[in-house]
C-alpha positions as CSV (number, residue, x, y, z in Angstrom):
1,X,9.4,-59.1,-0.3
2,X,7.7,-60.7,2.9
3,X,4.4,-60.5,1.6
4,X,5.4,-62.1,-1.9
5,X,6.7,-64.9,0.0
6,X,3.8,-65.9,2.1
7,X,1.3,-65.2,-1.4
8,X,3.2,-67.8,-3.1
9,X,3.5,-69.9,0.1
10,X,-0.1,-69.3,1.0
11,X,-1.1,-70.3,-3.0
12,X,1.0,-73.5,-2.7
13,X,0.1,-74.5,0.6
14,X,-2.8,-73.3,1.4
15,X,-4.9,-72.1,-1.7
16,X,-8.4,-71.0,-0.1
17,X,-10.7,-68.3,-1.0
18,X,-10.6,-65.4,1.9
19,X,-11.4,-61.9,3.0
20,X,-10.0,-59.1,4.9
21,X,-10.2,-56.1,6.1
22,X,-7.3,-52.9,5.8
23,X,-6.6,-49.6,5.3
24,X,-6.0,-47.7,2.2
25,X,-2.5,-47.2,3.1
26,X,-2.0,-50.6,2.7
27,X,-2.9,-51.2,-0.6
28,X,-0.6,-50.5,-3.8
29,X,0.0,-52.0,-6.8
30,X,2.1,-55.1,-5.4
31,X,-0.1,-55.8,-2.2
32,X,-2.9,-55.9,-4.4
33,X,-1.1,-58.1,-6.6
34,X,-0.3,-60.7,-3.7
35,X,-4.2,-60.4,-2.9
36,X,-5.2,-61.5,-5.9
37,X,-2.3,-64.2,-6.3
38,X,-3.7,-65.7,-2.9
39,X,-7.1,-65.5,-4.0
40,X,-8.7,-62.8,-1.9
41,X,-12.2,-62.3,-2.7
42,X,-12.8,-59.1,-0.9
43,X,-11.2,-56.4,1.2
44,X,-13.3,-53.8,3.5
45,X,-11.9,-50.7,4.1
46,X,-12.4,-47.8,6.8
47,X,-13.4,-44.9,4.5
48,X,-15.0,-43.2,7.4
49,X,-14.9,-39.6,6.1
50,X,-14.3,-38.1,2.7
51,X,-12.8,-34.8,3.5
52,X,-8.9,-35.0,4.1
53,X,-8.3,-32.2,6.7
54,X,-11.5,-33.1,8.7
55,X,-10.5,-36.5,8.7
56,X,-7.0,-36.2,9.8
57,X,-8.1,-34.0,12.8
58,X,-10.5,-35.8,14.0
59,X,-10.0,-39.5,12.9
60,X,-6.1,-39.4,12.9
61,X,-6.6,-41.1,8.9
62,X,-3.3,-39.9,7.2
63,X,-4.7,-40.9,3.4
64,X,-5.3,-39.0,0.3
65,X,-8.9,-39.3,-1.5
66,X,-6.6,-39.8,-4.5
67,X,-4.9,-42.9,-2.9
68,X,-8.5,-44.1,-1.9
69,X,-9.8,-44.1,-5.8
70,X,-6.5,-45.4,-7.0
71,X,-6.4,-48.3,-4.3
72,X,-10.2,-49.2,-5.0
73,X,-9.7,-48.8,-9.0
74,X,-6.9,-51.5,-8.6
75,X,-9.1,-53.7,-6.6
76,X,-12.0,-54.3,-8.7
77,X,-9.3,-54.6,-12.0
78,X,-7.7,-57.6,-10.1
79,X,-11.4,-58.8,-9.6
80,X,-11.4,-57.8,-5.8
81,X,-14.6,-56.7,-4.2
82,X,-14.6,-53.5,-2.2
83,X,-16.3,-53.0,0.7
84,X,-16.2,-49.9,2.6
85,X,-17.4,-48.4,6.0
86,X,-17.9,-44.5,6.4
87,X,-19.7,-42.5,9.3
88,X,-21.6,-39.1,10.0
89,X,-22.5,-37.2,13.0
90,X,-18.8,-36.9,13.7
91,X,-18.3,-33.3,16.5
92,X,-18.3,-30.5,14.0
93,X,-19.5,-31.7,11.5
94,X,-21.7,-30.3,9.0
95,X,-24.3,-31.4,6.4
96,X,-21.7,-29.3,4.0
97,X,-19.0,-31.9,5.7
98,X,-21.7,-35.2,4.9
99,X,-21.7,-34.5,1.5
100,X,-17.9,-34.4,1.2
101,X,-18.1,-38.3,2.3
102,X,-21.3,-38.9,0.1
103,X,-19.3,-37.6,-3.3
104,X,-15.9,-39.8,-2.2
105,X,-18.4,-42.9,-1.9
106,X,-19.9,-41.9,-5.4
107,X,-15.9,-41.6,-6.8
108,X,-14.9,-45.1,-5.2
109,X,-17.6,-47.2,-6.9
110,X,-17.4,-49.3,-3.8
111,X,-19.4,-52.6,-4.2
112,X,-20.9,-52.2,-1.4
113,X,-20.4,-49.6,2.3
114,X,-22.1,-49.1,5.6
115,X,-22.6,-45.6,6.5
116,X,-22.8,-45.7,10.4
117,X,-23.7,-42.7,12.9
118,X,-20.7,-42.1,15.1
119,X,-21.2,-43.3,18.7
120,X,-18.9,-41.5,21.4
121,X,-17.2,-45.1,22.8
122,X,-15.9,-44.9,26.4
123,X,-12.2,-44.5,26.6
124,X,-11.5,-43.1,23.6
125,X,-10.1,-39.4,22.2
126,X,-13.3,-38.4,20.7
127,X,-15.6,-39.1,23.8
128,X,-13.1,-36.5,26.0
129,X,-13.7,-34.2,22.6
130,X,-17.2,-34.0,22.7
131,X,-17.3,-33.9,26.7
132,X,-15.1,-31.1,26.5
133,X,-17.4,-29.2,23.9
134,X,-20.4,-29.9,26.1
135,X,-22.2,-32.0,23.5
136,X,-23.1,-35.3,25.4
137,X,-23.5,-35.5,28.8
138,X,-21.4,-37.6,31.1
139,X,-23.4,-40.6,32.0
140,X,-25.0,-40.7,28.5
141,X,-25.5,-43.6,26.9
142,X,-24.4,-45.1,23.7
143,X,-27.5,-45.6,21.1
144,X,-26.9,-48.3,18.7
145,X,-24.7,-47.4,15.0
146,X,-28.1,-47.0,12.7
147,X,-31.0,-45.2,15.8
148,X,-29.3,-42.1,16.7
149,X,-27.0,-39.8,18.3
150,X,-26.8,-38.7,22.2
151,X,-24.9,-35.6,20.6
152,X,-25.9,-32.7,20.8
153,X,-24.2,-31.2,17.9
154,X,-25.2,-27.6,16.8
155,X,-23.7,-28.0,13.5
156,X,-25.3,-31.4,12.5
157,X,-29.1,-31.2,14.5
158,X,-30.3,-35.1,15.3
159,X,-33.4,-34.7,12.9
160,X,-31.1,-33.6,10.1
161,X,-28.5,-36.6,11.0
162,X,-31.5,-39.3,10.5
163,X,-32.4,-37.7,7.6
164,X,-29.0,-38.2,5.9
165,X,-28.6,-41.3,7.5
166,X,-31.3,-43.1,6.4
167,X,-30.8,-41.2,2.6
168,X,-27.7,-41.9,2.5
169,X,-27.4,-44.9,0.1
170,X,-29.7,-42.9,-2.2
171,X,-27.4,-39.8,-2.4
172,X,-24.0,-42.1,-3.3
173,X,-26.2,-44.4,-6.1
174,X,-28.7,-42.0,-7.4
175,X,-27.8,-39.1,-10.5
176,X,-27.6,-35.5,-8.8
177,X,-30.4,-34.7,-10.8
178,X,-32.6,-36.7,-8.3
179,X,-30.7,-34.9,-5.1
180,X,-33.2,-32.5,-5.2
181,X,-36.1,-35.5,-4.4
182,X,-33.8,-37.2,-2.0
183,X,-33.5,-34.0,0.1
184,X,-37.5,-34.2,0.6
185,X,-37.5,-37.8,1.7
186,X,-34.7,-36.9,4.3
187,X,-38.1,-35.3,6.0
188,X,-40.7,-36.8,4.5
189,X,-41.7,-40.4,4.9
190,X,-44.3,-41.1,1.9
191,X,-41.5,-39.7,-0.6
192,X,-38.6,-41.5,1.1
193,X,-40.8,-45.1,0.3
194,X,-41.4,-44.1,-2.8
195,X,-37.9,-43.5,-3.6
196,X,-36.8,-46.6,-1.6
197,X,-39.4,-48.5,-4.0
198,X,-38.0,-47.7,-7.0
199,X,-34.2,-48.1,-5.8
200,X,-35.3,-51.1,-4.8
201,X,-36.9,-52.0,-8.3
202,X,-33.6,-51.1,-10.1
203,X,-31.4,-52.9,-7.7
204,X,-33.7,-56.1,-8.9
205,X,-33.5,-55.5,-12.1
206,X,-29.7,-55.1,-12.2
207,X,-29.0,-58.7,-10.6
């Protein structure tokens, strides 16, 4: 094929360490092969959502969970870091709907992600969505990926949002048994440092 072509090419000629970024559907077996023949150190991938018919409708991601694990398995066995971006406060969406992305995240074993909130960006589909359903105004403006939302999203209120924003991280590394703990610090501060303490500890004490 093409791309076994330019990995043997790109190993003879070039031979340097890189990263990229792709999709899921673009990984299999033999692209992941060529990766690791090239020398690809790491690959980040646009999870954004974890539930397939919510993510189809409203991100236009054609991509089983399945062929997410599968593609991410391969990756670390070829010695491939994965690192993966997902989002929340999509229109519609519901905490039910968060935790649907949290529990892919925790199936992946990504290295490392970025959980973002979605920000309506001028121009695209799912601005004309959410002015349509009345849940930003028109001359709103864009808060920055980690602050907030200008939503106004019944399903998914702002104070709730934050709170699973900024837990997020806990709910994909942490046993469910501690889900209970992280659903206080969504609202309360002193528990959330405490928690982030002693992730932070572990985290540490793993390198």
């Amino acid at each position: 094929t093409k791309l076994k072509r330019l990995a043997k090419e790109y190993r003879e000629k070039v031979d340097l360490p890189f990263i990229i970024e792709t999709s899921v559907n673009t990984l299999n077996p033999d692209t992941i092969e060529c990766l690791k023949t090239m020398k690809c150190l790491s690959v980040s991938i646009g999870i954004e959502h974890g539930h397939e018919k919510f993510r189809e409708r409203i991100l236009n991601k054609f991509y089983s969970n399945e062929q997410a694990i599968e593609a991410f398995r391969l990756l670390k066995k070829n010695n491939i870091s994965v690192h993966s971006y997902a989002m929340i406060g999509f229109p519609d969406e519901t905490r039910e709907l968060v935790f649907d992305t949290i529990n892919l995240l925790r199936k992946l074993k990504t290295s490392t992600f970025q959980a973002s909130i979605f920000q309506p960006f001028y121009g695209t589909e799912l601005r004309k969505i959410c002015l349509e359903k009345k849940i930003i105004e028109e001359n709103a403006s864009l808060k920055e990926f980690v602050s907030g939302t200008i939503l106004n999203n019944q399903s998914l209120p702002t104070n709730e949002l934050l709170g699973l924003q900024r837990t997020f991280s806990m709910y994909v590394y942490a046993p469910k048994i501690m889900w209970f703990l992280i659903k206080i610090a969504e609202k309360n501060d002193l528990i959330y440092r405490i928690l982030l303490r002693l992730f932070q500890f572990f985290i540490n004490r793993r390198k």
